[in-house]
C-alpha positions in Angstrom: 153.8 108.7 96.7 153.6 105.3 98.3 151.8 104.8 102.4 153.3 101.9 104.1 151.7 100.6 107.6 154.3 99.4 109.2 152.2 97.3 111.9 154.8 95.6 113.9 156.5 99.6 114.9 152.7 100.7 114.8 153.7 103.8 112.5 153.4 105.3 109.2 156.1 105.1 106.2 155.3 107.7 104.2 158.0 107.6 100.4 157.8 110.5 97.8 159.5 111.8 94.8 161.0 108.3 93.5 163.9 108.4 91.4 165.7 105.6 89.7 167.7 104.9 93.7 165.0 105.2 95.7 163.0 107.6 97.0 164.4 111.6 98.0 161.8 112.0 100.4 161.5 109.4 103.5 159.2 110.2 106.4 157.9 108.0 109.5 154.8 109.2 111.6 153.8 108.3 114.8 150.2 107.2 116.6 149.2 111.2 116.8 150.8 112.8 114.0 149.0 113.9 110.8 149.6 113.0 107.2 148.1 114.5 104.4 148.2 113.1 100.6 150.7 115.2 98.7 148.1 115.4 95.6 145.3 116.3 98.1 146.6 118.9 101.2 143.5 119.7 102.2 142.8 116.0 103.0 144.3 114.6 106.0 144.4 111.2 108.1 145.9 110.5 111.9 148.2 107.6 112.3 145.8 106.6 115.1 142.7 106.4 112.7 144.8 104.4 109.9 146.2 102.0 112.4 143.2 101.4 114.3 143.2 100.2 118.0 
């Protein structure tokens, strides 16, 4: 599982389950969405309090 802050469209990139093309899984969240580590549910971040102000 890789988290990439894409500053200049002010979301999250979110890549799991890599396989030798890429990644199956692909997901973008927005300022007010929640994301949760895939090895940790119960833990879970905003997009707002990753990217800051």
């Amino acid at each position: 599982e890789v988290w990439l802050v894409n500053l200049p469209q002010k979301c999250l990139e979110v890549y799991r389950q890599p396989t030798a093309n890429g990644y199956e899984i692909v997901q973008t969240f927005q300022r007010g969405e929640t994301v949760a580590i895939q090895a940790l549910p119960n833990i879970t971040f905003t997009v707002d309090e990753i990217l800051g102000d």
